[in-house]
Each structure stands twice: as structure tokens, then as C-alpha cells.
PyMOL Python script that loads the backbone (N, CA, C, O; Angstrom):
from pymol import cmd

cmd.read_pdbstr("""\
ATOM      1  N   UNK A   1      77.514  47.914  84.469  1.00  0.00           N
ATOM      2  CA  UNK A   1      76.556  47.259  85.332  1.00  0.00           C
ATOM      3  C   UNK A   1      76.257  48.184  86.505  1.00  0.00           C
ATOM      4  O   UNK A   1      77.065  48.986  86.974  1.00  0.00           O
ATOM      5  N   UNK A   2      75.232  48.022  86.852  1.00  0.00           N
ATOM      6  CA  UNK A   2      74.396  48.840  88.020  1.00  0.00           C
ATOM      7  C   UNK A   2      74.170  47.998  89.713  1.00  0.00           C
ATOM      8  O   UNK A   2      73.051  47.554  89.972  1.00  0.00           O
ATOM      9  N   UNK A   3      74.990  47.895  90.460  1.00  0.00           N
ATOM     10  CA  UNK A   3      74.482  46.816  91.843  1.00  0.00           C
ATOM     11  C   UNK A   3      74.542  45.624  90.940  1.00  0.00           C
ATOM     12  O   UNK A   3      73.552  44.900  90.833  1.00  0.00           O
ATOM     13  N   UNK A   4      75.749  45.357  90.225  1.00  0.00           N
ATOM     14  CA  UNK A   4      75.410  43.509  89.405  1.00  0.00           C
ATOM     15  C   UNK A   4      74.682  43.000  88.246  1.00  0.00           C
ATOM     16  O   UNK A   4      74.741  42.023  87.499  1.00  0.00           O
ATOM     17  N   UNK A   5      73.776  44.341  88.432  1.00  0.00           N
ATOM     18  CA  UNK A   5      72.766  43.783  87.120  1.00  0.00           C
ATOM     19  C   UNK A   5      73.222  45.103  85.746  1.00  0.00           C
ATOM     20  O   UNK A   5      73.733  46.223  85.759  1.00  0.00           O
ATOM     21  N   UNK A   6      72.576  43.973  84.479  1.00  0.00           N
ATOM     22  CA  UNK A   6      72.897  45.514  83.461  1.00  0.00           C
ATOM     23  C   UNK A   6      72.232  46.572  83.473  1.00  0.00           C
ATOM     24  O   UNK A   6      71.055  46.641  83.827  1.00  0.00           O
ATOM     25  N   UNK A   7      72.728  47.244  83.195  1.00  0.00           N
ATOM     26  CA  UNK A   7      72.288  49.209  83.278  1.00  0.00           C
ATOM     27  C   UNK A   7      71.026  48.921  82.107  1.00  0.00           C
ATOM     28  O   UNK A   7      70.941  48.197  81.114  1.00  0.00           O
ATOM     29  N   UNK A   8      70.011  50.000  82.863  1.00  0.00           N
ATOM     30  CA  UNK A   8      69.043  50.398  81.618  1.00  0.00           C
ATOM     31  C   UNK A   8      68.952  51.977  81.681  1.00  0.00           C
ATOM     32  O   UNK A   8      69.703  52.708  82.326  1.00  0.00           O
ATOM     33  N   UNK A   9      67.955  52.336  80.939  1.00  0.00           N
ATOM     34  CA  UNK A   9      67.782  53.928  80.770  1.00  0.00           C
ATOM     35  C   UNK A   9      68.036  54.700  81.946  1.00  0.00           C
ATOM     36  O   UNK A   9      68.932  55.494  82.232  1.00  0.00           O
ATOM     37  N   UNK A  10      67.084  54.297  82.528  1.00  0.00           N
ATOM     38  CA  UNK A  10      66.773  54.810  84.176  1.00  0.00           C
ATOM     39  C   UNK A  10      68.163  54.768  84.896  1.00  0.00           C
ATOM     40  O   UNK A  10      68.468  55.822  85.453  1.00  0.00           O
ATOM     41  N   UNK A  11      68.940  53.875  84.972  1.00  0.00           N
ATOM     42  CA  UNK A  11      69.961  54.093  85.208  1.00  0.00           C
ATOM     43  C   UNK A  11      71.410  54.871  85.261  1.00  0.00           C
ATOM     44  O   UNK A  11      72.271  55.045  86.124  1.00  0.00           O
ATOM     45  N   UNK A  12      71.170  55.362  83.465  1.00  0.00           N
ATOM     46  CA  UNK A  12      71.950  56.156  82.489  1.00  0.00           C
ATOM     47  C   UNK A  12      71.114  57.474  83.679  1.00  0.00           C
ATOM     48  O   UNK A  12      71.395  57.817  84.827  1.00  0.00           O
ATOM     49  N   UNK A  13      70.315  57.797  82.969  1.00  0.00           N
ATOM     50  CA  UNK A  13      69.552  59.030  83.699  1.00  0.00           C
ATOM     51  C   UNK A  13      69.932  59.682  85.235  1.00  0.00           C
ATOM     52  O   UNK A  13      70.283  60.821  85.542  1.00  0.00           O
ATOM     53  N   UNK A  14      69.743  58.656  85.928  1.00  0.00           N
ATOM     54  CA  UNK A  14      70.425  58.459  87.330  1.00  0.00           C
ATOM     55  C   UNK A  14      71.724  58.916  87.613  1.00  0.00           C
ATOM     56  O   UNK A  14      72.094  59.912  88.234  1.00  0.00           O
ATOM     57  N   UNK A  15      72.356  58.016  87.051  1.00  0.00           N
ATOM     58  CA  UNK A  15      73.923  58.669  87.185  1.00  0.00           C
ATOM     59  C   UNK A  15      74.118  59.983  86.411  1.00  0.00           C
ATOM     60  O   UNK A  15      74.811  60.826  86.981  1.00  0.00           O
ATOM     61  N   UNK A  16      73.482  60.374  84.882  1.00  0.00           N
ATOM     62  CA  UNK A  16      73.807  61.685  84.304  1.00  0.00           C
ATOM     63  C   UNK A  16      73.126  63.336  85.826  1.00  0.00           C
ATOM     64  O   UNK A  16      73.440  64.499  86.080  1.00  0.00           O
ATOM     65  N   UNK A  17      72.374  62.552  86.209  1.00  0.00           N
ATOM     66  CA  UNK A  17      71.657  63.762  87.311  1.00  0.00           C
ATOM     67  C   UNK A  17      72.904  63.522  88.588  1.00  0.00           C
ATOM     68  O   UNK A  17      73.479  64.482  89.102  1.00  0.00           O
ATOM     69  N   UNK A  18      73.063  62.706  88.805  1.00  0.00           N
ATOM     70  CA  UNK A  18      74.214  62.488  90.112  1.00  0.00           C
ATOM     71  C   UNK A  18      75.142  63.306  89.717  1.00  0.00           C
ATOM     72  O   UNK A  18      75.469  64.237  90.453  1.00  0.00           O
ATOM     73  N   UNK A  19      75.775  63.106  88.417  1.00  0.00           N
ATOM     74  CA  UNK A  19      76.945  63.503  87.849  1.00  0.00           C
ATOM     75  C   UNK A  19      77.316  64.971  87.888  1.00  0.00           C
ATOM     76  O   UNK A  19      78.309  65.587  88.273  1.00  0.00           O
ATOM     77  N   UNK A  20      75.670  65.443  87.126  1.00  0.00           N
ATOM     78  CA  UNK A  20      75.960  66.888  87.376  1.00  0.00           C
ATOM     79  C   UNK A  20      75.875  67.539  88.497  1.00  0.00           C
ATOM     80  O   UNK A  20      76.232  68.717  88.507  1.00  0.00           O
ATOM     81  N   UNK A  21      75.376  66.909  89.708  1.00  0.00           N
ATOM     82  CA  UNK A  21      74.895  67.663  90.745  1.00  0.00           C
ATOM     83  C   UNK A  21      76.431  67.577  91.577  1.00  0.00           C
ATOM     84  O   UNK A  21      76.788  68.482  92.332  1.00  0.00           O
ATOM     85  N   UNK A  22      77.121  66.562  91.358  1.00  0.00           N
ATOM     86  CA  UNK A  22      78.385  66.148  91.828  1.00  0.00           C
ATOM     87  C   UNK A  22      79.670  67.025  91.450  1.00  0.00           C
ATOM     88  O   UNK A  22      80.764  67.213  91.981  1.00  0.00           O
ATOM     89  N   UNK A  23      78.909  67.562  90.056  1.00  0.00           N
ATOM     90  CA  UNK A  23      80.309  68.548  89.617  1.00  0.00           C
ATOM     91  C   UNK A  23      79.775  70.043  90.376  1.00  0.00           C
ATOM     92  O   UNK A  23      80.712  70.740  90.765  1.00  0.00           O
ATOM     93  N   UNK A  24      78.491  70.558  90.603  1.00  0.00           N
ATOM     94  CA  UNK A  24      77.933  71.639  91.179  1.00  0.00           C
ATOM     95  C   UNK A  24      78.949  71.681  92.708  1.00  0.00           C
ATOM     96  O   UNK A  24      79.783  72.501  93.093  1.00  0.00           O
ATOM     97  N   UNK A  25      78.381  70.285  93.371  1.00  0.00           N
ATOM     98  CA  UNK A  25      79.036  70.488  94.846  1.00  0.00           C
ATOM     99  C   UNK A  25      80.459  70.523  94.736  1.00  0.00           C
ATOM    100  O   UNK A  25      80.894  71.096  95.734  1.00  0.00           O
ATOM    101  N   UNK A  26      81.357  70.177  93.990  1.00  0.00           N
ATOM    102  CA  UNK A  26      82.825  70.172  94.050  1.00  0.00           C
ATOM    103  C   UNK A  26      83.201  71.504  93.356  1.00  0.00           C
ATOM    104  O   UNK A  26      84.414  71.688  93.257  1.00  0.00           O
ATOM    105  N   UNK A  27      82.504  72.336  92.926  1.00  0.00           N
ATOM    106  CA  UNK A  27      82.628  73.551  92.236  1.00  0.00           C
ATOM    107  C   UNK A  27      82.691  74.724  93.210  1.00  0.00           C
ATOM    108  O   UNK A  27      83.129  75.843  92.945  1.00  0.00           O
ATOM    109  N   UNK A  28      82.041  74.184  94.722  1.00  0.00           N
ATOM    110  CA  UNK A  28      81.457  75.244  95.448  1.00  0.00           C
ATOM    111  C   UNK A  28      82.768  75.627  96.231  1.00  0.00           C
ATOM    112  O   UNK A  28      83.454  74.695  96.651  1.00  0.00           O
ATOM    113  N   UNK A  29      83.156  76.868  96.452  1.00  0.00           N
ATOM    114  CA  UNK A  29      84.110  77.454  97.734  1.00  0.00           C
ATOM    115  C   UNK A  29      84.351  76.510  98.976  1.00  0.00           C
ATOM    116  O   UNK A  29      85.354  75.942  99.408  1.00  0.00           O
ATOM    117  N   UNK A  30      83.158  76.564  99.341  1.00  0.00           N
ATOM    118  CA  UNK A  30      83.531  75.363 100.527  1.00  0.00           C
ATOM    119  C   UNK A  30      83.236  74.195 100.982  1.00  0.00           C
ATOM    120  O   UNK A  30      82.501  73.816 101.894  1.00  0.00           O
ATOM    121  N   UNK A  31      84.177  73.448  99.921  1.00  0.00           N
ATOM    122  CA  UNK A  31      84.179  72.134  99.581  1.00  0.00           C
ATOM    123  C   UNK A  31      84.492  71.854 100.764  1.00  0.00           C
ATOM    124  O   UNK A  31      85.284  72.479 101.469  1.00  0.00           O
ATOM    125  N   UNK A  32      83.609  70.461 101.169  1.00  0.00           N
ATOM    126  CA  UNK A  32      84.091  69.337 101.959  1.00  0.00           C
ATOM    127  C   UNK A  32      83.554  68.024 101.957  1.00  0.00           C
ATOM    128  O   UNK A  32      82.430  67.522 101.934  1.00  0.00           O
ATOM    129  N   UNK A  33      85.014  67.541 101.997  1.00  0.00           N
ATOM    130  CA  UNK A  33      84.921  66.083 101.197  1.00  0.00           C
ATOM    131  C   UNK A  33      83.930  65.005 102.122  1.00  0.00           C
ATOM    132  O   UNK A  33      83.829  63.858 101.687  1.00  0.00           O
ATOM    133  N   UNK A  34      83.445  65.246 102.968  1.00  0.00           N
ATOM    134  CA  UNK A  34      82.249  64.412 103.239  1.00  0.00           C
ATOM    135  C   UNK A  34      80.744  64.920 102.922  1.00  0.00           C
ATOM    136  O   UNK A  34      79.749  64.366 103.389  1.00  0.00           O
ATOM    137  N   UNK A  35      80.724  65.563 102.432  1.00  0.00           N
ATOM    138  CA  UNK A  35      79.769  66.014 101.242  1.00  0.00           C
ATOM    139  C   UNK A  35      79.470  64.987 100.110  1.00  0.00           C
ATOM    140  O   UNK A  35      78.358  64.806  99.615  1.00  0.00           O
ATOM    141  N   UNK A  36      80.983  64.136  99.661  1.00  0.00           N
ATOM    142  CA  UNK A  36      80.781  63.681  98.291  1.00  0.00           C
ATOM    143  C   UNK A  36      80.534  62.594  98.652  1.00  0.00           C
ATOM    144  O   UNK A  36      80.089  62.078  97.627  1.00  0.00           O
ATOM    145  N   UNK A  37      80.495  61.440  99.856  1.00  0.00           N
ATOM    146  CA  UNK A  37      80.586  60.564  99.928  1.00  0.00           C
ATOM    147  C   UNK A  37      79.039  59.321  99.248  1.00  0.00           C
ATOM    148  O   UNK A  37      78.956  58.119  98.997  1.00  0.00           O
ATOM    149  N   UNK A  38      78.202  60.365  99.203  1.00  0.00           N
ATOM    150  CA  UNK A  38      76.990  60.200  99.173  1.00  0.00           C
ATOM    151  C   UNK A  38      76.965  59.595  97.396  1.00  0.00           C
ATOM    152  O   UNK A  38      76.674  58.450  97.049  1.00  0.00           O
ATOM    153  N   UNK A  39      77.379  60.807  96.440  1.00  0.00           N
ATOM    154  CA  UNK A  39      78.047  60.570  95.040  1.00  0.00           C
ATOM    155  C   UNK A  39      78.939  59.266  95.026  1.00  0.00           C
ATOM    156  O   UNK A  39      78.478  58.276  94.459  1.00  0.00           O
ATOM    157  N   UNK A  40      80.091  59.205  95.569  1.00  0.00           N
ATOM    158  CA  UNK A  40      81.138  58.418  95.229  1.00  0.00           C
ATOM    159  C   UNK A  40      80.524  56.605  95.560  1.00  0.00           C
ATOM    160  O   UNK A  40      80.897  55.628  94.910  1.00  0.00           O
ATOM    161  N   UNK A  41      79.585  56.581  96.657  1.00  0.00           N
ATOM    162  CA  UNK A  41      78.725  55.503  96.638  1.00  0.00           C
ATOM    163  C   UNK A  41      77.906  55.426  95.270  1.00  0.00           C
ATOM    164  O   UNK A  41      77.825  54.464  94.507  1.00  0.00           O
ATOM    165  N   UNK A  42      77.536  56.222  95.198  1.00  0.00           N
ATOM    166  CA  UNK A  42      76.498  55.891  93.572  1.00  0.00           C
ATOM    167  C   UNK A  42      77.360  55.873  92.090  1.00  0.00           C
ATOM    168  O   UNK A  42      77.066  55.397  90.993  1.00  0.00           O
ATOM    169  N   UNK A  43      78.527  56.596  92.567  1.00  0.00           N
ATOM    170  CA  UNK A  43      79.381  55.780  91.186  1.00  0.00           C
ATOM    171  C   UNK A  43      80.347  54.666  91.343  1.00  0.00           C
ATOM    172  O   UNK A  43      80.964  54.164  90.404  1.00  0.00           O
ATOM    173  N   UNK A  44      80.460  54.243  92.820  1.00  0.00           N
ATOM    174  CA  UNK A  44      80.986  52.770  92.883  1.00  0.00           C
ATOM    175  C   UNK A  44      79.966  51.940  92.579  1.00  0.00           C
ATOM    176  O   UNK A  44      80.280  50.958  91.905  1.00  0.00           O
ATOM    177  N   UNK A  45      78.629  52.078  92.942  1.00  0.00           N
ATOM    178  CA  UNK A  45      77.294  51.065  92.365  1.00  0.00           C
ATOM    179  C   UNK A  45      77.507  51.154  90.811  1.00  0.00           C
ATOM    180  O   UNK A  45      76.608  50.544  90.232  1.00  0.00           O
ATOM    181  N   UNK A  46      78.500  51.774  89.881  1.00  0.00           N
ATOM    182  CA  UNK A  46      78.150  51.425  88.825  1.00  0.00           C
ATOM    183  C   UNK A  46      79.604  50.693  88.433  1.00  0.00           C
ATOM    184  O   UNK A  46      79.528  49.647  87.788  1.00  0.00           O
ATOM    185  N   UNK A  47      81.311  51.352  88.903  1.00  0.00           N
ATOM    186  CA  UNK A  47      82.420  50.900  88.748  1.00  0.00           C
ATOM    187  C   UNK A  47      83.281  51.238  89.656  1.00  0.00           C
ATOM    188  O   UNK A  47      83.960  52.260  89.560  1.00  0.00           O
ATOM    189  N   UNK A  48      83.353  50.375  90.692  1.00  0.00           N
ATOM    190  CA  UNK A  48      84.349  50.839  92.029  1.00  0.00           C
ATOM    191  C   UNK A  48      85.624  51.232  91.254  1.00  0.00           C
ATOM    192  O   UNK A  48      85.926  52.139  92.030  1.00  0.00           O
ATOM    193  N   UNK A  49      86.527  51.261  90.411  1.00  0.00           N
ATOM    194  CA  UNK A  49      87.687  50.980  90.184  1.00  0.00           C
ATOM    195  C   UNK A  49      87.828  52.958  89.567  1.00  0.00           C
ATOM    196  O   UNK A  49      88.808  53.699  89.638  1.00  0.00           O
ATOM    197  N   UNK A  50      86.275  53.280  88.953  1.00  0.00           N
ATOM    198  CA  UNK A  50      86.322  54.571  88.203  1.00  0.00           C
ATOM    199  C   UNK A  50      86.264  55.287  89.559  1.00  0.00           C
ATOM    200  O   UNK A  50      86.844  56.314  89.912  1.00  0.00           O
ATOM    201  N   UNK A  51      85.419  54.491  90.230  1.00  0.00           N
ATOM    202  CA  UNK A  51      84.741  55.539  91.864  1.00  0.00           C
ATOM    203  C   UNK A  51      86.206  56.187  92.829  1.00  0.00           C
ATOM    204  O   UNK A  51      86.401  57.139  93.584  1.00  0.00           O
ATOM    205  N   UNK A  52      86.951  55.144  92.324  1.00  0.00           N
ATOM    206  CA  UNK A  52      88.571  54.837  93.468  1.00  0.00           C
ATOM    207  C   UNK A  52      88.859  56.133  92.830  1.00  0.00           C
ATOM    208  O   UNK A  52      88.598  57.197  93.392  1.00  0.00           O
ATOM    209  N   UNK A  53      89.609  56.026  91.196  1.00  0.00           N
ATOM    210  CA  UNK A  53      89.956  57.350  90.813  1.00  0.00           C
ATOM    211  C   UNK A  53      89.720  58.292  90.535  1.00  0.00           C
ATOM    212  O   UNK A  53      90.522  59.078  90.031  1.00  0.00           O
ATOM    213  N   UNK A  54      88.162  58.597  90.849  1.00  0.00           N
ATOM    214  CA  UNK A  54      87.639  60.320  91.316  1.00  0.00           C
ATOM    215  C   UNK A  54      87.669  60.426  92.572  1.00  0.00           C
ATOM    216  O   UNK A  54      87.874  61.615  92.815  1.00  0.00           O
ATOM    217  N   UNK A  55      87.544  59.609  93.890  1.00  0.00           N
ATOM    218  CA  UNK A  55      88.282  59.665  94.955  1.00  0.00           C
ATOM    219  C   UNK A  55      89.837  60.022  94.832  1.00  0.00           C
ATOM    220  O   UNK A  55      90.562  60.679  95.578  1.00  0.00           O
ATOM    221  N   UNK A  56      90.037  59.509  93.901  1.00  0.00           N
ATOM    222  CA  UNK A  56      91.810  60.247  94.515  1.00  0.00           C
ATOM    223  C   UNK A  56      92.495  61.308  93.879  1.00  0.00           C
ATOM    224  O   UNK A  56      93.615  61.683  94.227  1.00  0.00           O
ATOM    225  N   UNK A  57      91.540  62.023  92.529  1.00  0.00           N
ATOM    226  CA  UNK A  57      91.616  63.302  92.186  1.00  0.00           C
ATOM    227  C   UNK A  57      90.831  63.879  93.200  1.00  0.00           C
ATOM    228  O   UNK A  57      91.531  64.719  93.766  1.00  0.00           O
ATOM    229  N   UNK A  58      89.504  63.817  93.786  1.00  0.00           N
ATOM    230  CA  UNK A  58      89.504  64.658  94.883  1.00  0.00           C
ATOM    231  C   UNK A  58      89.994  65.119  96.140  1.00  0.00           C
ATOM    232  O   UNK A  58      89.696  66.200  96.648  1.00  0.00           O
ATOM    233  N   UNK A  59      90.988  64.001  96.768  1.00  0.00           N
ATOM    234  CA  UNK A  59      92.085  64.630  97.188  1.00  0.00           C
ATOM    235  C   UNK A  59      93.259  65.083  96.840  1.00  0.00           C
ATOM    236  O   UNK A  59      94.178  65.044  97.658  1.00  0.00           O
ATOM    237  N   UNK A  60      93.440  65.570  95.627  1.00  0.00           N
ATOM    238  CA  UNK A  60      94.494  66.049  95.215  1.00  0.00           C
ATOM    239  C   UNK A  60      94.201  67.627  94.489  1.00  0.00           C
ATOM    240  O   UNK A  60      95.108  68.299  93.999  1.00  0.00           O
ATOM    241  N   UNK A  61      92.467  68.142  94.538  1.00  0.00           N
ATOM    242  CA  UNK A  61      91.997  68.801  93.947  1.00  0.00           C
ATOM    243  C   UNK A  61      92.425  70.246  94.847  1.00  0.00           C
ATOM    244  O   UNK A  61      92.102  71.370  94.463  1.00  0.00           O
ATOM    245  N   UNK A  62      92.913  70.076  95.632  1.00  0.00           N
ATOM    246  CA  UNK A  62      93.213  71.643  96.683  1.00  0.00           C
ATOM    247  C   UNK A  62      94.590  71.928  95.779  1.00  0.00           C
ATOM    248  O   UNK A  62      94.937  73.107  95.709  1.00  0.00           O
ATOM    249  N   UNK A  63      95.425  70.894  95.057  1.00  0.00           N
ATOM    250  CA  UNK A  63      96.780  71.055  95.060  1.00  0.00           C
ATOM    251  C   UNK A  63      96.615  71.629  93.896  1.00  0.00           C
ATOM    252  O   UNK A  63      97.356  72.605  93.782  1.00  0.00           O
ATOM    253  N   UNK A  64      95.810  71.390  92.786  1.00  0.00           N
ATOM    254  CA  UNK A  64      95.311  71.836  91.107  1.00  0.00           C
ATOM    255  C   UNK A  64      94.220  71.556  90.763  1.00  0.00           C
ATOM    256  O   UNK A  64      93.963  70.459  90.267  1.00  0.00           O
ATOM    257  N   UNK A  65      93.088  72.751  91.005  1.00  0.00           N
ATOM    258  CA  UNK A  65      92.097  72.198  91.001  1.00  0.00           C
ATOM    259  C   UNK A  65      91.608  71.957  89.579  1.00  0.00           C
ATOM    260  O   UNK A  65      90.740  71.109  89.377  1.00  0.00           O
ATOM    261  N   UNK A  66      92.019  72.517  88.801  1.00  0.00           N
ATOM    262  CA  UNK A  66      91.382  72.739  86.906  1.00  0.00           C
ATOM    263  C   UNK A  66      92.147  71.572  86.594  1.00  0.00           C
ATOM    264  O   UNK A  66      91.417  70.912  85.855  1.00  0.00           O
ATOM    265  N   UNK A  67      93.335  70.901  86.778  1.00  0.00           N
ATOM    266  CA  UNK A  67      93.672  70.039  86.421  1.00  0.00           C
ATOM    267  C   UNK A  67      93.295  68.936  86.982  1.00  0.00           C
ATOM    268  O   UNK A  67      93.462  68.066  86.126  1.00  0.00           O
ATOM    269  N   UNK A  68      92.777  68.351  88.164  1.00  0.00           N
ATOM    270  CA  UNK A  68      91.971  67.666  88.768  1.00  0.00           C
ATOM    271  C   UNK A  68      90.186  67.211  88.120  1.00  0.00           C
ATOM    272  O   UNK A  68      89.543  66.195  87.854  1.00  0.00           O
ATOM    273  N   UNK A  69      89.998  68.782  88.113  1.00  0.00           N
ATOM    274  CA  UNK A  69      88.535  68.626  88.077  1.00  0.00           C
ATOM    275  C   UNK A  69      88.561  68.231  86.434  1.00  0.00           C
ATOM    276  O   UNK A  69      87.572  67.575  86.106  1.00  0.00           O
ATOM    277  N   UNK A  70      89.701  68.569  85.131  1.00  0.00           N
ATOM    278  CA  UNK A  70      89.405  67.890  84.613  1.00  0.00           C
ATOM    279  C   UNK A  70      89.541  66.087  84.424  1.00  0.00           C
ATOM    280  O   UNK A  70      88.726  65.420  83.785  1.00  0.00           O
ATOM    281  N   UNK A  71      90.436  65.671  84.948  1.00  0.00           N
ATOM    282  CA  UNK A  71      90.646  64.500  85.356  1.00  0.00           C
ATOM    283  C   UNK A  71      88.896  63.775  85.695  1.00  0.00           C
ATOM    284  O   UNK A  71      88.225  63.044  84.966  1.00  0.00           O
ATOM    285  N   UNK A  72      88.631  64.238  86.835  1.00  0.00           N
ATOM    286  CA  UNK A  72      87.139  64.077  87.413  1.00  0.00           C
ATOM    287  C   UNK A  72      86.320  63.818  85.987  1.00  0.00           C
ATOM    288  O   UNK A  72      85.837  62.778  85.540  1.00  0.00           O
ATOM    289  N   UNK A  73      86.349  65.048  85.494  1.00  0.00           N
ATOM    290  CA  UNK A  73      84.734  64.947  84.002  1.00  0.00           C
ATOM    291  C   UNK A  73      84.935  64.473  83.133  1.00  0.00           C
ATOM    292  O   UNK A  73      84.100  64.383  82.232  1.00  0.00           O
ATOM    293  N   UNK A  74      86.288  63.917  83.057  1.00  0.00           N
ATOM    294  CA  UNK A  74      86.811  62.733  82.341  1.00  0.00           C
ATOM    295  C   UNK A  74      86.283  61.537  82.291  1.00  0.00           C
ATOM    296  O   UNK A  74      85.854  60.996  81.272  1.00  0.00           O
ATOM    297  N   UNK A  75      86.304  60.896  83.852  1.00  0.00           N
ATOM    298  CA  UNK A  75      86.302  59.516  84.239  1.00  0.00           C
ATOM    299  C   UNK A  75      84.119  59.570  84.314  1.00  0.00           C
ATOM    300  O   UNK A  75      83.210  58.758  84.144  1.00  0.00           O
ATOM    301  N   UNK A  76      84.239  60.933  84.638  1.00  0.00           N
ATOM    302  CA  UNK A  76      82.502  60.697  84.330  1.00  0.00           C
ATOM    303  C   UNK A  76      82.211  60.401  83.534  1.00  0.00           C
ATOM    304  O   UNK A  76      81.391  59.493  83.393  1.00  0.00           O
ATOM    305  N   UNK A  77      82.656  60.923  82.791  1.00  0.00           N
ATOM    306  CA  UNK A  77      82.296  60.741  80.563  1.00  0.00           C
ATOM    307  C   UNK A  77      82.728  59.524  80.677  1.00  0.00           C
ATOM    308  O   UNK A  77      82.044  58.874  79.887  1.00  0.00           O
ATOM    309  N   UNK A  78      83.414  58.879  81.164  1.00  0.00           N
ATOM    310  CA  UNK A  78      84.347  57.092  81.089  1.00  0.00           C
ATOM    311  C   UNK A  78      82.728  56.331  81.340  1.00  0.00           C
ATOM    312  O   UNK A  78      82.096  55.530  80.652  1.00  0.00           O
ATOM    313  N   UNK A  79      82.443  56.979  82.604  1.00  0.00           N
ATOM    314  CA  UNK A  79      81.556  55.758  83.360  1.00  0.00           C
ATOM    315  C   UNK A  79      80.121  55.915  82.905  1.00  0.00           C
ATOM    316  O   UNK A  79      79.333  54.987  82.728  1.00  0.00           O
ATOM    317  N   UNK A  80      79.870  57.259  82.730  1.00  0.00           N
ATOM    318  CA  UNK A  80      78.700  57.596  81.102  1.00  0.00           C
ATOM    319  C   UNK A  80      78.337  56.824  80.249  1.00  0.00           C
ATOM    320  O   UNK A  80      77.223  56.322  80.099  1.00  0.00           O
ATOM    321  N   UNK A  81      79.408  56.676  79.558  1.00  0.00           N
ATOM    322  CA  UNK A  81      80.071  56.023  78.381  1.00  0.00           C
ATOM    323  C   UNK A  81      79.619  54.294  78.559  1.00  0.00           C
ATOM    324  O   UNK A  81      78.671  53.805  77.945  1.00  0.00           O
ATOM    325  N   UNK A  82      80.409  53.596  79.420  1.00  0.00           N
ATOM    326  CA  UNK A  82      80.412  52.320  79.790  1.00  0.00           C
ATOM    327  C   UNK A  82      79.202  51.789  80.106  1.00  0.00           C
ATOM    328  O   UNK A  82      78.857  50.655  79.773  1.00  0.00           O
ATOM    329  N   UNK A  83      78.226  52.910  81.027  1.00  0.00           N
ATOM    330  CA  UNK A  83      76.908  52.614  81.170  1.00  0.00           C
ATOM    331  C   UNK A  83      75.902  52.613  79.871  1.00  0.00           C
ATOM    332  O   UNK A  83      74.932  51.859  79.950  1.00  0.00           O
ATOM    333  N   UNK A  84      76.082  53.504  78.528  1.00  0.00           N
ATOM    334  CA  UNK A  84      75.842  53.078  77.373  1.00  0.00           C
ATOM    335  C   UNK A  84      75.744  52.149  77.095  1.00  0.00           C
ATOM    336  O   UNK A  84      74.693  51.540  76.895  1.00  0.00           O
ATOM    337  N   UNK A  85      77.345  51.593  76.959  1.00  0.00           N
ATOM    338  CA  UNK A  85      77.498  50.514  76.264  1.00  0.00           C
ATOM    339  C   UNK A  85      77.061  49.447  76.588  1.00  0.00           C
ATOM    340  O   UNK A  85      76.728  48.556  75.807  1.00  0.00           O
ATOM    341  N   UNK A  86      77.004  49.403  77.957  1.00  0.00           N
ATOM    342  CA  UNK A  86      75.989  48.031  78.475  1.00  0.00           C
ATOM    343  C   UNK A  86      75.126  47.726  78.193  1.00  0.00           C
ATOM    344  O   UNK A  86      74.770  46.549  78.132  1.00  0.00           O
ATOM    345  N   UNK A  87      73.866  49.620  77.663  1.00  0.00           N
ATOM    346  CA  UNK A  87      72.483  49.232  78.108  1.00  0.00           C
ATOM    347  C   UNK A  87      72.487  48.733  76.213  1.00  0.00           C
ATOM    348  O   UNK A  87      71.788  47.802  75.812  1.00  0.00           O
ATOM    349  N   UNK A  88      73.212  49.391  75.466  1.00  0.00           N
ATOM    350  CA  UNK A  88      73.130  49.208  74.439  1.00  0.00           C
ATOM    351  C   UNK A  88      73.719  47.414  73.483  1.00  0.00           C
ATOM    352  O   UNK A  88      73.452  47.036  72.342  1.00  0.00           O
ATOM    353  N   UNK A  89      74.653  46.648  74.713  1.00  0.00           N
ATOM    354  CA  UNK A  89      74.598  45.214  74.321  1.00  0.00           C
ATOM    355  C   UNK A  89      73.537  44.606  75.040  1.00  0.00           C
ATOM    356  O   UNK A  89      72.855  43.799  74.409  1.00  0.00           O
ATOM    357  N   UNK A  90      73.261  44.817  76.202  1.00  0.00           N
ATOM    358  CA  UNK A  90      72.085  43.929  77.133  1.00  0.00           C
ATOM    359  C   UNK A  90      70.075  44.466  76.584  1.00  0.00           C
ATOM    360  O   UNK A  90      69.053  43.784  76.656  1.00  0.00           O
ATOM    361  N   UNK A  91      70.217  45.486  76.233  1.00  0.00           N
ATOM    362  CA  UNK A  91      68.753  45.663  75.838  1.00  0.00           C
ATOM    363  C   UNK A  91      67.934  45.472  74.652  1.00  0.00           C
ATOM    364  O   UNK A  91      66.730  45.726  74.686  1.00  0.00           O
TER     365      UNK A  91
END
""", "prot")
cmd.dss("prot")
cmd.show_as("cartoon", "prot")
cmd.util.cbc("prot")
cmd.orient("prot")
């Protein structure tokens, strides 16, 4: 779900462009985490609970970042995924 309501295309689309632009900025040298806050709002509008745990691999991403960041493109592909499946029972 999207803000409550079910996900449609536009939606999918939305988050796949957030997503990647989200892995660009966390890729960069000089990361800073109020940079992402902007992202982590637009993937709690789809699942606060996925949004919580890429928030808390990104603070843990200074300590391992390849193991982090895969964690991160994980839970994207999760919330990807879930937004599918919605548009694909509700449409």
C-alpha cells in the first residue's frame, strides 16, 4: 500500500526511481545521513517497518559497508516486490 491506499503502476515506478537514486546517494564518499531522510519518508509511505530496517543498516553502514549496503538492496527488492503484489491483487 501507498499513503493507505493500494499501489498502482505509477507508484511501482515511483519508488523503482527513488530506489535507484537512493542507492546513487549512499554510494557517494560523502555520505550524510540527512541526505536520506527525504528517501526513507518515501519508503515509509509504502512500509514503515521495511523503512525502520534500511534506517538501521544505514547506521551501521560506516562499520561494513558491502555488507550493509547489501542488506539495504535487499529490503528494496522486499518492498519492490510487495508493491507488485498489491498492484497485481487490487488491479
Amino acid at each position: 500500500m501507498y499513503q493507505g491506499r493500494h499501489c498502482n503502476i505509477n507508484d511501482y515506478q515511483y519508488l523503482e526511481r527513488s530506489s535507484k537514486e537512493f542507492l546513487l546517494v549512499i554510494n557517494r564518499d560523502n555520505l550524510d545521513l540527512k541526505d536520506l531522510n527525504s528517501y526513507l519518508k518515501i519508503f515509509s509511505d509504502f512500509d514503515f517497518d521495511i523503512s525502520s530496517k534500511i534506517r538501521m543498516c544505514l547506521e551501521k553502514l560506516s562499520t561494513n559497508k558491502d555488507k550493509y549496503l547489501s542488506k539495504i538492496t535487499n529490503l528494496l527488492d522486499e518492498l519492490k516486490n510487495n508493491v507488485l503484489v498489491d498492484i497485481n491483487e487490487h488491479n
